[in-house]
N, C-alpha and C positions, 0 to 999 in steps of 0.2 A: 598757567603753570601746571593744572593737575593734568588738562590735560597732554601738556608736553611729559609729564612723567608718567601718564597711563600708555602714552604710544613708544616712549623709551623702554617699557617694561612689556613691552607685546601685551597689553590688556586692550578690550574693546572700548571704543569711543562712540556714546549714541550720541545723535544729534536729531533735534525737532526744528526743522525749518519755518521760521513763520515772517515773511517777509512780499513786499509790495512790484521788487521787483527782480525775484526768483528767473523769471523765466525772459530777461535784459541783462541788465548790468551785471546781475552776480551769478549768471548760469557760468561762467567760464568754473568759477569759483567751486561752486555746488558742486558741478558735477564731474569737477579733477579729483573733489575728497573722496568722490563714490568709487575712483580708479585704485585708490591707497588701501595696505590696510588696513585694518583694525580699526574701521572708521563703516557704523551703521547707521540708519537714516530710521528714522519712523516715519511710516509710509506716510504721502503726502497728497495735497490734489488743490487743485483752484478751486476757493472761497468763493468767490462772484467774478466768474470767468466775462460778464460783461461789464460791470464798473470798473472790473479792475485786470485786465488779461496780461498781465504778465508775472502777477502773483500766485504764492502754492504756501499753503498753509499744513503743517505737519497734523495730523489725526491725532491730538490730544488723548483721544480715547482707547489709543493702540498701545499707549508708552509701556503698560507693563509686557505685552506681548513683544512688544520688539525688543525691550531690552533681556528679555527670554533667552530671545533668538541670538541677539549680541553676545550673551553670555556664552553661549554654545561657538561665539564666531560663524554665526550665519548672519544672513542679512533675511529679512520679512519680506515677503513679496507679496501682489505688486508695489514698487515703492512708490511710482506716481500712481494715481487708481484717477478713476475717470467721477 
């Protein structure tokens, strides 16, 4: 609900991805919100790209910087980093 009332009110929405399978099942998902707007990402990247290759883990370490940049209505780049 808050965040249906922050994208009702054109406020920005951050989101930290943390999941197994980012880059399968819920790539359609992920990366339609990326096309919306008022919807930011905290840049992200594969945890253990060989146990686990289809996961992307948000950069915990980023969140004050990105939500910086959401506040401005920017998006942080690069959002996937290698």
């Amino acid at each position: 609900m808050a965040v249906k009332s922050h994208i009702r009110n054109s406020r920005p929405v951050l989101l930290n991805i943390a999941t197994n399978d980012a880059l399968a099942g819920s790539a359609k998902n992920i990366f339609s919100l990326m096309n919306y707007k008022n919807y930011y990402f905290v840049p992200m990247k594969q945890d253990d790209y060989r146990a686990k290759p289809t996961s992307l883990m948000g950069e915990f370490g980023r969140i004050p910087e990105a939500l910086e940049y959401a506040l401005e209505y920017k998006q942080l780049q690069p959002v996937i980093s290698v």
